[in-house]
matplotlib code that plots the C-alpha trace (Angstrom):
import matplotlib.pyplot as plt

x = [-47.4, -47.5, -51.2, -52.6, -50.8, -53.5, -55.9, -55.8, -55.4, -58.7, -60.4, -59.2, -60.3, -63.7, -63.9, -64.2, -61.0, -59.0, -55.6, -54.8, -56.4, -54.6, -51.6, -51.4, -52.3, -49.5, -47.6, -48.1, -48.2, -44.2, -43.8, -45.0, -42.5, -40.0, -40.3, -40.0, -36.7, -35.2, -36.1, -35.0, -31.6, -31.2, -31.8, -29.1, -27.0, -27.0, -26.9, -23.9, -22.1, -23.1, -21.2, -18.5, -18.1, -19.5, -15.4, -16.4, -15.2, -17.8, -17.5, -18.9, -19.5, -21.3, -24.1, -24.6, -26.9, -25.2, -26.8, -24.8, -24.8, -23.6, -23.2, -21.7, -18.5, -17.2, -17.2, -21.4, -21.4, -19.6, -21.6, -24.6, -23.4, -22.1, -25.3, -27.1, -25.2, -25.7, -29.3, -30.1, -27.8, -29.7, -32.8, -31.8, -30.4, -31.9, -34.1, -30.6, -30.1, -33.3, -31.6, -29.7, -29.4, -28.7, -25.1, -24.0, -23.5, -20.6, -20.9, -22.5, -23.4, -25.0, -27.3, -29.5, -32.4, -34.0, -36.3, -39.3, -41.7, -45.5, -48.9, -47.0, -49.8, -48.2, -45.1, -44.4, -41.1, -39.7, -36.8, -35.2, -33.6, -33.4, -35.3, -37.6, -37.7, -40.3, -40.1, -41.4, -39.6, -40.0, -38.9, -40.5, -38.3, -39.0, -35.3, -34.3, -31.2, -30.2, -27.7, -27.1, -25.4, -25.0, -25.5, -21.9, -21.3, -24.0, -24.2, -27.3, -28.8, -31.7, -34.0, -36.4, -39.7, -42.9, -45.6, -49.5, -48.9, -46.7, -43.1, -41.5, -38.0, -37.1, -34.6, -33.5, -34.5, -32.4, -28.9, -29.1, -28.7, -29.9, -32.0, -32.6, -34.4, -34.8, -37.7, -38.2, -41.6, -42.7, -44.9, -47.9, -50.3, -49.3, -52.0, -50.8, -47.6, -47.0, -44.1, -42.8, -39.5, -38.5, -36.5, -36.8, -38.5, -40.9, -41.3, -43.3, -42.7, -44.6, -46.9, -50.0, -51.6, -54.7, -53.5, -50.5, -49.9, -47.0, -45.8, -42.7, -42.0, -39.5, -39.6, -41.6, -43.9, -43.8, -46.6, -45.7, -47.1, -49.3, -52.7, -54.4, -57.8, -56.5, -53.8, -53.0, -50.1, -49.2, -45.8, -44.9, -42.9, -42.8, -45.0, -47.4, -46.9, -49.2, -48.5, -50.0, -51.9, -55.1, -56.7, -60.1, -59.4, -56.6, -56.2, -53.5, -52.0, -49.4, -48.2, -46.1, -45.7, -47.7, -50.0, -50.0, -52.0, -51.6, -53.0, -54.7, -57.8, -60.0, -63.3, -62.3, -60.1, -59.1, -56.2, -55.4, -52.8, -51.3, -49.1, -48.7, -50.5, -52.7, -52.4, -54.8, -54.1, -55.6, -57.7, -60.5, -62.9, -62.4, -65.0, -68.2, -67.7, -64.7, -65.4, -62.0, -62.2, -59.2, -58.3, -55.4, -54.1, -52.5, -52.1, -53.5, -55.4, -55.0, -57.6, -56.7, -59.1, -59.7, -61.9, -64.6, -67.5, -67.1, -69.3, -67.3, -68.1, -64.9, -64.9, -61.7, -61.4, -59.5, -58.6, -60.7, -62.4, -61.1, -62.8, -62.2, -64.3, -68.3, -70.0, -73.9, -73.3, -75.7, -73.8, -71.4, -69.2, -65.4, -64.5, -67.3, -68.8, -71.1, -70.9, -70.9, -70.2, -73.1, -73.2, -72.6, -76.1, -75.6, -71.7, -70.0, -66.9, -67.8, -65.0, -66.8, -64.9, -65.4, -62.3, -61.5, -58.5, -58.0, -56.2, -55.5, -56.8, -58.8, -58.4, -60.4, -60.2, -62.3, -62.0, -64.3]
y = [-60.4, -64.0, -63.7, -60.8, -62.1, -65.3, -63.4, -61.0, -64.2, -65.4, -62.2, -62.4, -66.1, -65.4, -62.4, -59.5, -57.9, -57.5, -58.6, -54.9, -54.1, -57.2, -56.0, -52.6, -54.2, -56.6, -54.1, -51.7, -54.5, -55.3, -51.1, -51.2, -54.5, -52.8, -49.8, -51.2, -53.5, -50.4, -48.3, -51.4, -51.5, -48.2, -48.1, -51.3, -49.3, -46.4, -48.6, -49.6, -46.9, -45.5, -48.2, -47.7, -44.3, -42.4, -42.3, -42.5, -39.4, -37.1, -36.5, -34.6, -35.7, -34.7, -37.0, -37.8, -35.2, -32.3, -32.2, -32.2, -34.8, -35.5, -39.2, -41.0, -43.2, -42.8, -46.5, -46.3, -43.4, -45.4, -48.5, -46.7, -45.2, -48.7, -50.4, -47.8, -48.3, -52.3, -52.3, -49.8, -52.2, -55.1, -53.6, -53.2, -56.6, -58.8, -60.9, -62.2, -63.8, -65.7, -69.1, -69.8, -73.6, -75.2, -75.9, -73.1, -70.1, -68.1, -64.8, -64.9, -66.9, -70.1, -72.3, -75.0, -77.7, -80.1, -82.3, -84.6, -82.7, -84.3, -82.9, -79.9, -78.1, -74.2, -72.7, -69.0, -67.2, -64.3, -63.6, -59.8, -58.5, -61.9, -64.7, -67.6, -70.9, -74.2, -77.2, -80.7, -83.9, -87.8, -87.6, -87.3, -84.1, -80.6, -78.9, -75.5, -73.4, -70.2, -67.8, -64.8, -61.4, -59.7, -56.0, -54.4, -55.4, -57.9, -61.9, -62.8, -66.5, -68.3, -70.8, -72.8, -72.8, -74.7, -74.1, -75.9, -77.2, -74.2, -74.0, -70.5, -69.3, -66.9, -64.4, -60.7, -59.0, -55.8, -57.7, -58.9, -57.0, -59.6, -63.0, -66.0, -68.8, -72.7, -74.7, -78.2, -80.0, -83.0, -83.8, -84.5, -81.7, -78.6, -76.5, -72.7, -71.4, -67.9, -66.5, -62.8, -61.0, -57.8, -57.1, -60.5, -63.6, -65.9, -69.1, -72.5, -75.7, -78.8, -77.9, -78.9, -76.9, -75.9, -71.8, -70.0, -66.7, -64.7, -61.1, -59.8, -55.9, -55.4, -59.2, -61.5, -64.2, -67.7, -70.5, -74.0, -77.4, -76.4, -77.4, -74.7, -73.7, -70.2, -68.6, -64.9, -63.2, -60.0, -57.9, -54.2, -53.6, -57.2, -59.9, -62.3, -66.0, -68.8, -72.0, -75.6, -74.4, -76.1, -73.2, -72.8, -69.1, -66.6, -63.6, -61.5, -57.8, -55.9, -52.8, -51.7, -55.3, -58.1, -60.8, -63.8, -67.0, -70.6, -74.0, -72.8, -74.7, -72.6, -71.4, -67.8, -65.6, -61.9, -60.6, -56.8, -54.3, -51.3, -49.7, -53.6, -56.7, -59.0, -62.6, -65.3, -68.1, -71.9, -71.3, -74.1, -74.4, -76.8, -78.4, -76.3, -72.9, -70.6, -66.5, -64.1, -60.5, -58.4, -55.2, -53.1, -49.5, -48.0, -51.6, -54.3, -57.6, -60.7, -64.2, -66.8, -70.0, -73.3, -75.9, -73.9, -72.3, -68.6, -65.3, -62.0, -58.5, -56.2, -52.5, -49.6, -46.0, -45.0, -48.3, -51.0, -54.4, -57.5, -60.2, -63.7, -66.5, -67.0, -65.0, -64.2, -60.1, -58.4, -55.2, -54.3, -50.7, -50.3, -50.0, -52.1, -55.2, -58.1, -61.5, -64.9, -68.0, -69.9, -72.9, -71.1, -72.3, -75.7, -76.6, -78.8, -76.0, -72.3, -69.4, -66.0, -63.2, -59.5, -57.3, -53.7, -51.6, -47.9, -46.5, -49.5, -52.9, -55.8, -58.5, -62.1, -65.0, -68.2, -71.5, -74.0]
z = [14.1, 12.8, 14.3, 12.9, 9.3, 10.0, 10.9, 7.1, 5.5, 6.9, 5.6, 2.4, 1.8, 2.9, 0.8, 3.5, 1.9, -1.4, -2.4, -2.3, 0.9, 2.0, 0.7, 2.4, 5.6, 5.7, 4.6, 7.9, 9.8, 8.9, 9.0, 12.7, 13.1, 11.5, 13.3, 17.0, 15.5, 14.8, 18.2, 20.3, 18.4, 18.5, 22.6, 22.7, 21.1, 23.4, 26.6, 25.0, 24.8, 27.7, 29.2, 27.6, 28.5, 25.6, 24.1, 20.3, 18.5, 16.7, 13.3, 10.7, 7.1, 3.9, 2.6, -1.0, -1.0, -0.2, 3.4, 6.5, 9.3, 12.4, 13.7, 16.1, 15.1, 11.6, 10.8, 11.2, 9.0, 6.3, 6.4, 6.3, 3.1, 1.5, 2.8, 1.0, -2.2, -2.0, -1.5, -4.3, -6.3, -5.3, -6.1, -10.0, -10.2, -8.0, -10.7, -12.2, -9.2, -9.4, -10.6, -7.8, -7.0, -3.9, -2.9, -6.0, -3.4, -4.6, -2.0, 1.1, 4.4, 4.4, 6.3, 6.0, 7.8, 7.9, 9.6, 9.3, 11.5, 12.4, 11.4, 9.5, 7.9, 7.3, 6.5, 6.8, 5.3, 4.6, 3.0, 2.2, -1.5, -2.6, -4.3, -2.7, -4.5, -3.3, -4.9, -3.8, -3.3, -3.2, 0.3, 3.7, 5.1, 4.9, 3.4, 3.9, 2.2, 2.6, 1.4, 3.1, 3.4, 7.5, 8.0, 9.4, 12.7, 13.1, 13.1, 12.4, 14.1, 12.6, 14.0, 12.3, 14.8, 14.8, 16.8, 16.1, 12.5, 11.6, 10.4, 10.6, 10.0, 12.8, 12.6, 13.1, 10.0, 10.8, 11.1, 7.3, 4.2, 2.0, 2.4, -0.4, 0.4, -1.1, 0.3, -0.8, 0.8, 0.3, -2.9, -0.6, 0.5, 2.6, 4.0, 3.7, 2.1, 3.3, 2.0, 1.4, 0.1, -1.5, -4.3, -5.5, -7.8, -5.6, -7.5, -7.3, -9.0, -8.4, -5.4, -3.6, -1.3, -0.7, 0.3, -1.6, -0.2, -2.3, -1.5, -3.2, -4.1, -7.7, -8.0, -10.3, -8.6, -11.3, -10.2, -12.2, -12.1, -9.2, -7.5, -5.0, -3.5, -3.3, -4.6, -3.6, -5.2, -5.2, -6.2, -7.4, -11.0, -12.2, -13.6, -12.1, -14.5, -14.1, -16.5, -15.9, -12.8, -11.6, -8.8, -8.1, -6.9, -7.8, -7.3, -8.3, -8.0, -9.6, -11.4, -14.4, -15.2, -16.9, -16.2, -17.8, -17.6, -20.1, -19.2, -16.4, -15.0, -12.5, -11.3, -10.5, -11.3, -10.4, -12.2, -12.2, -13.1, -14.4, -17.7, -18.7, -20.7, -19.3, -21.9, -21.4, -23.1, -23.1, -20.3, -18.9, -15.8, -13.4, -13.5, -15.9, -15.7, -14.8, -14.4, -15.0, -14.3, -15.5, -15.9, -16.5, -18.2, -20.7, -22.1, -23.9, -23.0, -24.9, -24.8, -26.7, -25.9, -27.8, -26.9, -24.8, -24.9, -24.5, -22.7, -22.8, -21.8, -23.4, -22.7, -23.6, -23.8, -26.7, -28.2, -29.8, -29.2, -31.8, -31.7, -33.9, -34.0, -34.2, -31.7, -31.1, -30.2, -27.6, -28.2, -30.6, -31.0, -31.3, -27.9, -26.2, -27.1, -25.2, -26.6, -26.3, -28.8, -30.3, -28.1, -24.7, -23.2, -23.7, -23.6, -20.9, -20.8, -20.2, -19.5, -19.0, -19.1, -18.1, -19.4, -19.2, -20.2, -21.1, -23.5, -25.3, -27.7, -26.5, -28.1, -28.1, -30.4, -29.4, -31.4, -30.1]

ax = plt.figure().add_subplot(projection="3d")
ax.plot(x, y, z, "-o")
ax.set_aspect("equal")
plt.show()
């Protein structure tokens, strides 16, 4: 797994793939994983109760549904019921949990490591209805907390691994119900953060790296105080927040939720989603130019920008194109307009945009 996960990172970064294609692969890839977890527990199982004569009762129960089932042992039949209240639970709440500090677990397991390992140039984690915090240090060591909650029956070991340059956290991903991560580096630079949860925030504060690779589903992703060559983030039903970021690529994926970008410095940016805003505010190139595609639905997208020379293609169905400022216009209607601000040729600072929406306003105020 860890292998072919490389290997769709490398297509993404040179462009062969999209962050959604991406997406969808890694996502298969942990279905297949998942999938031969479950058939191998399932065949442990058997073999033992095979051995052990086969002497648990059958019973019969009624599902939540009103559909009848037959299982083996009634205990397994209830936990499969509470473990299917928990994690519906979790899914609902998990972004309150996002705050958690180290050494302030109230429920749960918990573990921890640390070590100063050489020529550590990745770390890969992945964490399960709960949150996943980095944060850098003064120090030399590489710290990691965790608070978790075991699946009935199961005690769940886990192994911090490294193996040419990359940290990983190893574990059995069926045994736990629930898995929240800290991960403080050191404020030098790390190669490739590849992290992924479910149900839960991923957030970054005070990072250098030259890959950030973030996969949530129902969980915010928050990028802070952070320098990147390549940021890919992606998540389902929350928000994508970048603030004091310098990148010189991002992309980024969601849905039903919002994008939003302030004192960002980059050279390219790809930022798309669905039935939300997209906000743009006090963004700057990297060095001359910076290009941003975004696009969304059934919501609005908002550029505020100060200090920079400006290019903008703005198109909507349904809605209308604002505009505020002093712009030469190549075409002008309500719901599509091609401009760019007096100066654009010749200015040090350029940010060209291309935005699309339907349904809703555009709207674009440049003060240079």
């Amino acid at each position: 797994m860890r292998e072919e996960r490389i290997k769709i990172l490398e297509m993404l970064k040179e462009g062969v793939i999209t962050v959604e294609e991406s997406i969808k692969l890694m996502d298969t890839i942990e279905s297949q994983k998942e999938q031969e977890e479950a058939r191998e527990a399932r065949e442990e199982r058997k073999e033992r109760e095979d051995s052990s004569g086969g002497s648990e009762p059958n019973f019969t129960i009624w599902s939540t549904d009103g559909s009848k089932r037959k299982r083996q042992g009634v205990f397994d039949q209830i936990s499969e019921m509470v473990e299917t209240i928990t994690e519906n639970v979790t899914k609902g709440v998990s972004d309150t949990f996002e705050q958690f500090e180290v050494g302030e677990f109230t429920k749960g397991s918990k573990f921890s490591f640390s070590d100063s390992p050489e020529n550590l140039e990745s770390i890969q984690l992945k964490g399960k209805n709960g949150p996943i915090k980095v944060e850098s240090h003064d120090g030399n060591t590489v710290e990691l907390h965790g608070k978790y909650n075991p699946r009935p029956g199961r005690k769940p070991s886990f192994e911090v691994t490294y193996n040419e340059g990359r940290m990983e956290l190893d574990y059995d991903y069926n045994a736990v119900r629930s898995l929240s991560l800290k991960l403080l580096i050191p404020n030098t630079l790390i190669k490739e953060l590849d992290l992924q949860t479910s149900n839960g925030r991923i957030e970054f504060e005070d990072i250098k790296s030259s890959t950030i690779y973030a996969k949530s589903s129902n969980g915010s992703i928050v990028v802070e105080d952070t320098e990147s060559d390549l940021l890919v983030l992606g998540t389902s039903n929350s928000s994508i927040v970048l603030d004091d970021v310098k990148v010189t690529k991002a992309k980024l994926s969601t849905s039903n939720s919002s994008i939003k970008l302030e004192d960002v410095f980059a050279t390219e940016i790809e930022a798309r989603t669905s039935n939300s805003s997209i906000s743009i505010k006090d963004l700057e190139p990297l060095e001359n130019d910076v290009t941003v595609e975004a696009q969304t639905v059934n919501s609005g997208i908002n550029v505020e920008l100060e200090g920079v020379a400006a290019k903008f293609r703005a198109g909507t169905s349904i809605g209308r194109v604002m505009t505020q400022g002093r712009f030469v216009y190549i075409e002008n209607s309500k719901s599509f307009v091609k401009a760019e601000t007096p100066n654009y040729d010749e200015a040090e600072k350029r940010v060209n945009l291309s935005l699309d929406t339907a349904n809703a306003n555009i709207k674009i105020s440049v003060d240079e």
